[in-house]
C-alpha positions in Angstrom: 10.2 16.1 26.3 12.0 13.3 24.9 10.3 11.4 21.5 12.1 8.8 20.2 10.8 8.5 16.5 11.0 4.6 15.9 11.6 5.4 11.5 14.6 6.0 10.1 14.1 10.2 9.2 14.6 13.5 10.7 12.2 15.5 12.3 12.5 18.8 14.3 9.7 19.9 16.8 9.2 23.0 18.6 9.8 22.3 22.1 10.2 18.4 21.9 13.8 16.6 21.4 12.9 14.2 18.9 15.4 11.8 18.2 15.1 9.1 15.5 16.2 5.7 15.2 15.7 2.9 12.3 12.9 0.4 12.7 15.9 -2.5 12.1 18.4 -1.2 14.5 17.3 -3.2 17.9 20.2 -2.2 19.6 20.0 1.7 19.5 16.6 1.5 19.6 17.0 -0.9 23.3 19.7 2.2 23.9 17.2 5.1 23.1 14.0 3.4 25.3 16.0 4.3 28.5 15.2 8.1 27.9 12.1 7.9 25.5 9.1 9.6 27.4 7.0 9.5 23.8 7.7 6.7 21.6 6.3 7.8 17.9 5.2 4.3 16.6 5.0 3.1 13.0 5.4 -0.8 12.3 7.9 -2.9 14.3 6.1 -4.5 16.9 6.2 -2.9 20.6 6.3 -5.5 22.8 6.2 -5.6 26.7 9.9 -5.8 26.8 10.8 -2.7 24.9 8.5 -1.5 27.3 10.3 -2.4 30.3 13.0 -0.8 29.4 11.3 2.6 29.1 11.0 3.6 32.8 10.2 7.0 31.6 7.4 6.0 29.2 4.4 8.0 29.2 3.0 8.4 25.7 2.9 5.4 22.9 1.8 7.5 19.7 0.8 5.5 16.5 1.9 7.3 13.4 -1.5 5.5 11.8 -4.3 3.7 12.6 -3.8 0.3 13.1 -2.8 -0.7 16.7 -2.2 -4.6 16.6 1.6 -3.8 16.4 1.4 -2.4 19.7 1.1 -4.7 23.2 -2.0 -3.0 24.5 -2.3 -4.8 27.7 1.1 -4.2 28.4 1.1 -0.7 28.0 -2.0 -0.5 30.5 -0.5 -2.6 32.6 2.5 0.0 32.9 0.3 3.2 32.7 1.5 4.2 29.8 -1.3 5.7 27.7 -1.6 4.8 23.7 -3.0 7.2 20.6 -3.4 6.8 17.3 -4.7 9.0 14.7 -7.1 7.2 12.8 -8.3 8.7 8.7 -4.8 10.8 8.3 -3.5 8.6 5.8 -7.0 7.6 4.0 -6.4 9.8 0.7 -2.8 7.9 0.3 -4.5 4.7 1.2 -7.5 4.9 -1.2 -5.5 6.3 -4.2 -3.0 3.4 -3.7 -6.1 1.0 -3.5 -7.0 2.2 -6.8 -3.8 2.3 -8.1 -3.0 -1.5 -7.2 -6.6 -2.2 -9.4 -5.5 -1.0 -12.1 -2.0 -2.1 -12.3 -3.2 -5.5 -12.2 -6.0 -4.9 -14.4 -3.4 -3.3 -17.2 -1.1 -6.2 -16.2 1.5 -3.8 -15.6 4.2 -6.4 -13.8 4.6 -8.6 -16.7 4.9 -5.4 -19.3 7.1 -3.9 -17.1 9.5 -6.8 -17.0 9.2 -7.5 -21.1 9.5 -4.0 -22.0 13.1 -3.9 -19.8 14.1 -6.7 -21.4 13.5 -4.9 -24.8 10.5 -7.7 -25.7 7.4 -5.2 -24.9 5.7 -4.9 -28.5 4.2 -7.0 -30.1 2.5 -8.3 -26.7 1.6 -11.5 -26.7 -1.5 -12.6 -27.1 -2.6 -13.4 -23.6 -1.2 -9.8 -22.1 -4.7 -8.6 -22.9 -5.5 -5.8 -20.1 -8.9 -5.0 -18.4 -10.6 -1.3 -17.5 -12.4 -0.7 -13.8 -15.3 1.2 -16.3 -18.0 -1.4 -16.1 -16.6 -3.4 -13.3 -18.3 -4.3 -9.5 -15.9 -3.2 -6.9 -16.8 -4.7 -3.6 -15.2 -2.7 -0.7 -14.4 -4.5 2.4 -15.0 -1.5 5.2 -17.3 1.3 5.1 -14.7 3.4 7.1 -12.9 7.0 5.5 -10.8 5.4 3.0 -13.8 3.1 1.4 -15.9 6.2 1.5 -12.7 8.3 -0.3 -12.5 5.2 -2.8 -15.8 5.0 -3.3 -16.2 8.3 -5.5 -13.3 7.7 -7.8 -14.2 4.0 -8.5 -17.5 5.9 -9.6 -15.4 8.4 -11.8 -14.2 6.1 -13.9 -17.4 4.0 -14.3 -17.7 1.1 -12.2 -20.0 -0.1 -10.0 -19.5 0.5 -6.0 -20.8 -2.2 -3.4 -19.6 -2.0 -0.1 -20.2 -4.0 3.3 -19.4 -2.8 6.9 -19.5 -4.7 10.3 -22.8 -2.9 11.1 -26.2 -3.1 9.0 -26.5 -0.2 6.5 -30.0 -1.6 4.8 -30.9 2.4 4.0 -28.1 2.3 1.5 -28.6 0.5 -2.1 -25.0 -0.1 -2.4 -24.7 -2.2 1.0 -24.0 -5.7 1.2 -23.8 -9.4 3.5 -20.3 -10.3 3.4 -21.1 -13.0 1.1 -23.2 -11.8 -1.4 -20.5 -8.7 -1.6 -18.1 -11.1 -2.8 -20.5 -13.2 -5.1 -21.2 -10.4 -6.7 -17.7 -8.3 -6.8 -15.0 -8.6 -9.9 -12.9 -6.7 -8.2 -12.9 -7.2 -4.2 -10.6 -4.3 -1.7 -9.7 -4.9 1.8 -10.4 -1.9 3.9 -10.9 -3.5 7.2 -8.4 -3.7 10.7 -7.1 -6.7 11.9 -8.9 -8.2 14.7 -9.5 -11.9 16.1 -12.7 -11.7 14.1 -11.4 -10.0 10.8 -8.6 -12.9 10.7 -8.6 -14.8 7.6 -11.5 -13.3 7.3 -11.0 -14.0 3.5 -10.3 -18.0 4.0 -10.4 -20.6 1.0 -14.2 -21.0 1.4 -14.5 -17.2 1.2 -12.2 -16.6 -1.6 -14.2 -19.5 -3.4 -17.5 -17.2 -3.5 -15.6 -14.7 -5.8 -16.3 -14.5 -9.6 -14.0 -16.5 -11.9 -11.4 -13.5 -12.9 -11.9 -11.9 -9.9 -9.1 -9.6 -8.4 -7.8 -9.0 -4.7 -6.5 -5.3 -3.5 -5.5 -5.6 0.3 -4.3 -2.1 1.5 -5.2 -2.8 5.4 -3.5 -5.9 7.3 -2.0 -9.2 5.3 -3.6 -11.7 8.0 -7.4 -10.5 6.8 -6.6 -13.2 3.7 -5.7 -16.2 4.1 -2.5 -16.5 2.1 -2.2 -20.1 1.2 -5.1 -19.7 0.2 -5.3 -16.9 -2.3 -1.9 -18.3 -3.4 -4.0 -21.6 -4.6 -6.9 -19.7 -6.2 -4.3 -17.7 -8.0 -2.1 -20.6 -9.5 -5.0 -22.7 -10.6 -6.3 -19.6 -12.6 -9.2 -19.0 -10.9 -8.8 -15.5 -10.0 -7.3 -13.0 -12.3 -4.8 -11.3 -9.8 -4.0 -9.2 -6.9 -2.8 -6.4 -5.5 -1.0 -6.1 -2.6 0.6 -3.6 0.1 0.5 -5.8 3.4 1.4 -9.7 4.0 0.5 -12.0 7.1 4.7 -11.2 7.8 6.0 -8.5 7.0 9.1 -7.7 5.8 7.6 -10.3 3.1 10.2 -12.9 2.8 11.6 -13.4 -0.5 10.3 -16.8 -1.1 6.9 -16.3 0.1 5.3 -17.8 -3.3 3.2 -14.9 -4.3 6.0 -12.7 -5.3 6.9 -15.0 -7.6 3.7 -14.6 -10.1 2.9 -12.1 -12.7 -0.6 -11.5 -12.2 0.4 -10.0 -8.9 1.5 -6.4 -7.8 2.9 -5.6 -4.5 4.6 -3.2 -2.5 5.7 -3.0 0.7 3.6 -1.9 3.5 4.0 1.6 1.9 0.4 2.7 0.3 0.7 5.3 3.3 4.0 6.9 2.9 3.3 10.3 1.0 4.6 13.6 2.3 1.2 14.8 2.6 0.6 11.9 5.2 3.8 12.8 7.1 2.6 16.3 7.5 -0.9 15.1 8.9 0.9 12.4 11.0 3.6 15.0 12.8 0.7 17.7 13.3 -1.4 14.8 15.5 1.9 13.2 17.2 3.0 17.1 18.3 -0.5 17.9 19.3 -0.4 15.1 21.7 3.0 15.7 23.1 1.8 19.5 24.0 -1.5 17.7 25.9 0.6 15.3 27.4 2.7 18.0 29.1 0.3 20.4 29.8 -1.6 16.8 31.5 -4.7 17.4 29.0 -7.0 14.5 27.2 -5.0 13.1 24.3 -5.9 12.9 20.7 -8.0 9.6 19.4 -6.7 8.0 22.7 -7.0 4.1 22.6 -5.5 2.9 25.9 
Protein backbone atom coordinates (compact mmCIF):
# COMPACT_ATOMS: atom_id res chain seq x y z
CA UNK A 1 0.00 0.00 0.00
CA UNK A 2 1.22 3.28 -1.07
CA UNK A 3 1.28 6.36 1.92
CA UNK A 4 2.43 9.42 0.81
CA UNK A 5 3.46 11.18 4.16
CA UNK A 6 2.62 14.99 3.32
CA UNK A 7 5.79 16.26 6.19
CA UNK A 8 9.14 16.60 5.36
CA UNK A 9 10.62 13.17 7.56
CA UNK A 10 11.31 9.60 7.11
CA UNK A 11 9.31 6.88 8.15
CA UNK A 12 9.46 3.08 7.56
CA UNK A 13 6.40 0.87 8.01
CA UNK A 14 6.04 -2.79 7.94
CA UNK A 15 4.23 -3.67 4.96
CA UNK A 16 3.35 -0.06 3.73
CA UNK A 17 5.72 2.03 1.16
CA UNK A 18 5.60 5.17 2.80
CA UNK A 19 7.09 7.87 0.92
CA UNK A 20 7.50 11.47 2.21
CA UNK A 21 7.30 14.65 0.71
CA UNK A 22 7.55 18.44 2.21
CA UNK A 23 4.43 20.34 3.09
CA UNK A 24 6.07 23.33 0.67
CA UNK A 25 6.96 21.32 -2.28
CA UNK A 26 3.50 21.48 -4.50
CA UNK A 27 5.08 20.11 -7.30
CA UNK A 28 6.33 16.65 -5.91
CA UNK A 29 3.67 16.54 -3.84
CA UNK A 30 1.03 17.02 -7.30
CA UNK A 31 3.74 14.23 -8.62
CA UNK A 32 3.34 11.78 -5.60
CA UNK A 33 -0.94 12.13 -5.50
CA UNK A 34 -0.95 10.02 -8.79
CA UNK A 35 0.10 6.78 -6.71
CA UNK A 36 -0.93 7.89 -3.08
CA UNK A 37 -3.65 5.30 -1.86
CA UNK A 38 -3.22 6.76 1.93
CA UNK A 39 -2.36 10.36 2.17
CA UNK A 40 -0.94 10.89 5.96
CA UNK A 41 -2.25 14.51 6.59
CA UNK A 42 -0.70 17.21 8.88
CA UNK A 43 -1.33 20.98 7.97
CA UNK A 44 -1.37 22.21 4.36
CA UNK A 45 -4.71 22.33 3.26
CA UNK A 46 -6.19 19.26 1.08
CA UNK A 47 -8.27 20.58 -1.25
CA UNK A 48 -10.63 18.91 -3.93
CA UNK A 49 -7.94 19.42 -6.51
CA UNK A 50 -5.14 17.47 -4.86
CA UNK A 51 -7.80 15.17 -4.68
CA UNK A 52 -8.46 14.85 -8.19
CA UNK A 53 -5.40 13.95 -8.83
CA UNK A 54 -5.32 10.90 -6.62
CA UNK A 55 -7.35 8.39 -8.66
CA UNK A 56 -6.08 5.83 -6.35
CA UNK A 57 -7.10 7.60 -3.08
CA UNK A 58 -8.76 5.62 -0.51
CA UNK A 59 -7.69 6.71 2.96
CA UNK A 60 -7.14 10.59 4.05
CA UNK A 61 -5.44 10.04 7.65
CA UNK A 62 -5.05 13.15 9.90
CA UNK A 63 -1.83 13.08 11.88
CA UNK A 64 -4.12 15.12 14.69
CA UNK A 65 -7.24 16.12 15.52
CA UNK A 66 -8.31 19.06 13.84
CA UNK A 67 -9.98 18.41 10.34
CA UNK A 68 -10.79 21.95 8.90
CA UNK A 69 -7.53 21.58 6.77
CA UNK A 70 -9.10 18.89 4.97
CA UNK A 71 -12.08 19.38 2.09
CA UNK A 72 -14.58 16.99 3.76
CA UNK A 73 -17.20 17.25 1.21
CA UNK A 74 -14.90 16.57 -1.30
CA UNK A 75 -13.49 13.69 -0.02
CA UNK A 76 -17.19 12.13 0.36
CA UNK A 77 -17.98 13.18 -2.73
CA UNK A 78 -15.01 10.98 -4.19
CA UNK A 79 -15.44 8.00 -1.64
CA UNK A 80 -12.49 8.51 -0.14
CA UNK A 81 -12.94 7.88 3.59
CA UNK A 82 -11.15 10.45 6.28
CA UNK A 83 -9.66 9.61 10.10
CA UNK A 84 -8.19 11.34 12.55
CA UNK A 85 -6.92 10.44 15.85
CA UNK A 86 -8.30 12.77 18.19
CA UNK A 87 -6.25 13.14 22.28
CA UNK A 88 -2.78 11.66 20.82
CA UNK A 89 -1.09 14.85 21.00
CA UNK A 90 -2.98 16.32 24.33
CA UNK A 91 0.02 15.76 26.87
CA UNK A 92 2.28 17.98 24.19
CA UNK A 93 -0.51 20.29 23.76
CA UNK A 94 -1.37 21.01 27.46
CA UNK A 95 2.35 21.17 28.62
CA UNK A 96 2.91 23.71 25.83
CA UNK A 97 -0.33 25.59 26.99
CA UNK A 98 1.26 25.91 30.28
CA UNK A 99 4.51 26.59 29.07
CA UNK A 100 3.17 29.68 26.79
CA UNK A 101 1.56 31.03 30.44
CA UNK A 102 4.37 31.20 32.00
CA UNK A 103 6.67 32.56 29.55
CA UNK A 104 4.56 35.46 29.20
CA UNK A 105 3.96 35.70 32.75
CA UNK A 106 8.02 35.65 33.54
CA UNK A 107 8.16 38.03 30.47
CA UNK A 108 10.65 35.72 28.97
CA UNK A 109 10.69 37.44 25.18
CA UNK A 110 11.90 40.76 26.29
CA UNK A 111 14.67 39.03 28.84
CA UNK A 112 15.65 36.86 26.26
CA UNK A 113 16.41 39.60 23.80
CA UNK A 114 18.23 42.05 26.65
CA UNK A 115 20.17 39.38 28.06
CA UNK A 116 21.59 38.54 24.21
CA UNK A 117 22.36 41.83 23.86
CA UNK A 118 24.49 41.71 27.10
CA UNK A 119 21.76 44.38 28.93
CA UNK A 120 19.89 41.52 31.13
CA UNK A 121 20.69 42.75 34.78
CA UNK A 122 19.79 45.24 36.28
CA UNK A 123 16.15 44.77 34.67
CA UNK A 124 14.40 47.54 34.32
CA UNK A 125 11.92 48.46 36.36
CA UNK A 126 8.81 47.60 34.48
CA UNK A 127 10.24 43.80 33.47
CA UNK A 128 8.50 42.89 36.72
CA UNK A 129 7.23 39.08 36.12
CA UNK A 130 4.01 37.29 37.45
CA UNK A 131 3.51 33.55 39.02
CA UNK A 132 0.23 31.23 37.78
CA UNK A 133 0.16 30.43 41.99
CA UNK A 134 -2.87 32.47 42.96
CA UNK A 135 -4.09 33.04 39.44
CA UNK A 136 -7.90 32.10 37.66
CA UNK A 137 -7.18 30.14 34.62
CA UNK A 138 -10.19 29.95 32.50
CA UNK A 139 -10.03 26.98 29.99
CA UNK A 140 -11.78 27.29 26.78
CA UNK A 141 -12.80 23.26 26.11
CA UNK A 142 -13.49 20.74 28.50
CA UNK A 143 -11.99 18.15 26.03
CA UNK A 144 -8.49 15.69 27.02
CA UNK A 145 -6.07 18.42 26.85
CA UNK A 146 -8.13 20.94 29.31
CA UNK A 147 -8.70 18.07 31.54
CA UNK A 148 -4.56 17.15 31.32
CA UNK A 149 -4.10 21.02 31.99
CA UNK A 150 -6.31 21.24 34.46
CA UNK A 151 -4.25 19.23 37.21
CA UNK A 152 -1.00 20.91 36.69
CA UNK A 153 -2.55 24.49 36.69
CA UNK A 154 -3.65 23.12 40.18
CA UNK A 155 -0.03 21.91 41.04
CA UNK A 156 1.27 25.03 41.00
CA UNK A 157 -1.61 26.83 42.89
CA UNK A 158 -4.02 28.47 40.71
CA UNK A 159 -7.36 28.41 40.34
CA UNK A 160 -9.11 26.16 37.49
CA UNK A 161 -12.46 27.33 35.77
CA UNK A 162 -13.44 25.81 32.72
CA UNK A 163 -16.41 26.02 30.15
CA UNK A 164 -17.46 23.45 27.50
CA UNK A 165 -20.14 23.60 24.62
CA UNK A 166 -22.47 21.43 26.81
CA UNK A 167 -23.90 22.22 30.43
CA UNK A 168 -21.72 20.79 33.19
CA UNK A 169 -23.81 22.57 36.32
CA UNK A 170 -22.67 19.27 38.64
CA UNK A 171 -19.15 20.61 38.51
CA UNK A 172 -18.17 23.84 40.78
CA UNK A 173 -15.44 24.79 38.42
CA UNK A 174 -17.93 25.14 35.23
CA UNK A 175 -18.68 28.21 33.67
CA UNK A 176 -21.11 30.55 30.81
CA UNK A 177 -18.67 31.58 28.35
CA UNK A 178 -18.92 34.95 29.65
CA UNK A 179 -18.68 34.84 33.19
CA UNK A 180 -15.52 32.43 32.43
CA UNK A 181 -13.81 35.23 30.92
CA UNK A 182 -15.07 37.92 33.50
CA UNK A 183 -13.64 36.10 35.89
CA UNK A 184 -10.31 34.50 34.32
CA UNK A 185 -6.64 36.32 34.55
CA UNK A 186 -5.34 34.06 32.51
CA UNK A 187 -7.83 32.74 29.60
CA UNK A 188 -6.55 29.19 27.22
CA UNK A 189 -8.10 28.21 24.03
CA UNK A 190 -8.79 24.62 23.89
CA UNK A 191 -11.54 24.52 21.42
CA UNK A 192 -11.76 23.29 17.39
CA UNK A 193 -12.47 25.55 14.81
CA UNK A 194 -15.94 25.58 13.59
CA UNK A 195 -18.43 28.16 11.96
CA UNK A 196 -19.67 28.68 15.49
CA UNK A 197 -16.20 28.74 17.46
CA UNK A 198 -14.99 31.54 14.79
CA UNK A 199 -13.90 34.60 16.37
CA UNK A 200 -15.45 33.16 18.95
CA UNK A 201 -13.07 35.59 21.03
CA UNK A 202 -14.21 38.91 19.10
CA UNK A 203 -13.51 42.59 20.43
CA UNK A 204 -16.69 42.44 22.57
CA UNK A 205 -15.55 39.11 24.04
CA UNK A 206 -12.01 40.05 24.59
CA UNK A 207 -13.44 43.32 26.38
CA UNK A 208 -15.05 41.05 29.26
CA UNK A 209 -11.50 39.95 30.31
CA UNK A 210 -9.78 41.40 33.47
CA UNK A 211 -7.49 44.37 32.95
CA UNK A 212 -3.91 42.30 32.80
CA UNK A 213 -5.38 39.50 31.53
CA UNK A 214 -3.40 36.96 29.27
CA UNK A 215 -4.34 34.91 26.01
CA UNK A 216 -2.80 31.18 25.43
CA UNK A 217 -4.31 29.79 22.04
CA UNK A 218 -2.88 26.20 21.44
CA UNK A 219 -6.04 25.06 19.16
CA UNK A 220 -6.85 27.11 15.83
CA UNK A 221 -5.78 31.10 15.19
CA UNK A 222 -9.36 32.03 13.71
CA UNK A 223 -11.06 31.19 17.44
CA UNK A 224 -9.69 34.98 18.27
CA UNK A 225 -10.18 37.58 16.49
CA UNK A 226 -6.78 38.99 15.65
CA UNK A 227 -7.29 42.57 15.03
CA UNK A 228 -8.80 42.55 17.81
CA UNK A 229 -6.50 41.09 20.47
CA UNK A 230 -3.85 43.13 18.59
CA UNK A 231 -5.88 46.41 19.78
CA UNK A 232 -6.43 45.22 23.37
CA UNK A 233 -2.79 44.35 23.46
CA UNK A 234 -1.27 47.83 22.27
CA UNK A 235 -3.54 49.99 24.34
CA UNK A 236 -2.30 48.02 27.44
CA UNK A 237 -5.29 46.54 28.43
CA UNK A 238 -4.34 43.02 28.51
CA UNK A 239 -0.99 41.88 29.80
CA UNK A 240 0.00 39.46 26.91
CA UNK A 241 -0.33 36.29 25.03
CA UNK A 242 0.77 33.28 24.05
CA UNK A 243 0.58 31.91 20.98
CA UNK A 244 1.09 28.57 18.74
CA UNK A 245 -1.63 29.07 15.89
CA UNK A 246 -2.68 32.33 13.79
CA UNK A 247 -5.90 32.97 11.54
CA UNK A 248 -2.88 32.23 8.55
CA UNK A 249 -0.51 30.31 8.94
CA UNK A 250 2.78 30.31 8.05
CA UNK A 251 2.27 33.73 10.09
CA UNK A 252 3.45 36.38 7.82
CA UNK A 253 6.26 38.42 9.10
CA UNK A 254 4.49 41.63 9.37
CA UNK A 255 1.44 40.31 10.90
CA UNK A 256 1.60 43.11 13.87
CA UNK A 257 1.64 40.83 16.85
CA UNK A 258 5.11 39.46 16.30
CA UNK A 259 6.22 42.55 16.62
CA UNK A 260 5.43 43.09 20.59
CA UNK A 261 7.19 41.94 23.59
CA UNK A 262 4.46 41.00 25.76
CA UNK A 263 3.85 38.21 23.23
CA UNK A 264 5.29 34.64 22.85
CA UNK A 265 4.67 32.53 19.85
CA UNK A 266 5.66 29.67 18.07
CA UNK A 267 4.80 28.12 15.16
CA UNK A 268 1.99 25.73 14.92
CA UNK A 269 4.31 23.32 16.77
CA UNK A 270 2.90 22.86 20.59
CA UNK A 271 2.33 19.17 19.10
CA UNK A 272 5.54 18.17 17.62
CA UNK A 273 7.26 15.88 20.40
CA UNK A 274 8.70 12.49 19.60
CA UNK A 275 6.34 11.08 21.95
CA UNK A 276 3.50 12.44 19.72
CA UNK A 277 5.05 11.06 16.57
CA UNK A 278 5.15 7.60 18.06
CA UNK A 279 1.30 7.87 19.13
CA UNK A 280 0.54 9.41 15.65
CA UNK A 281 2.44 6.50 13.41
CA UNK A 282 0.91 3.74 15.74
CA UNK A 283 -2.93 5.20 14.76
CA UNK A 284 -1.93 6.05 10.92
CA UNK A 285 -0.48 2.21 10.60
CA UNK A 286 -3.36 0.72 12.47
CA UNK A 287 -5.65 2.24 9.92
CA UNK A 288 -3.69 1.27 6.90
CA UNK A 289 -3.79 -2.58 8.09
CA UNK A 290 -7.93 -2.05 8.42
CA UNK A 291 -8.02 -0.44 5.31
CA UNK A 292 -6.48 -3.42 3.56
CA UNK A 293 -7.87 -6.04 5.40
CA UNK A 294 -11.50 -3.69 4.37
CA UNK A 295 -12.20 -3.35 8.33
CA UNK A 296 -13.87 -0.17 10.25
CA UNK A 297 -11.25 2.53 10.54
CA UNK A 298 -9.88 4.21 13.56
CA UNK A 299 -11.82 7.58 14.96
CA UNK A 300 -13.32 7.69 11.25
CA UNK A 301 -14.77 11.23 10.44
CA UNK A 302 -15.95 10.94 6.81
Amino acid sequence: MRVLLHYDMEHLAAGLDVVSCSEQDDERFAELLAGAEVIWHVLRPLTAADMDRAPKLRLIQKLGTGVNTIDLEAAAERGIAVANMPGRNAQAVAETSLLLMLAVLRRVVPFDARTRRGAGWPADRELVGGELGGRTVGLLGGGEIAGLLRPMLEAVGARVLYTSRRPRPGDPAWRELDELLRSSDVVSVHVPLTDETHHLLDAERLALLPVGAVVVNTARGAVIDEAALVAELVSGRLGGAGLDVFEREPVDAGNPLLGLDNVVVMPHVAWLTRETWDRYFAVAEENCRRLGRGEELLYRVR
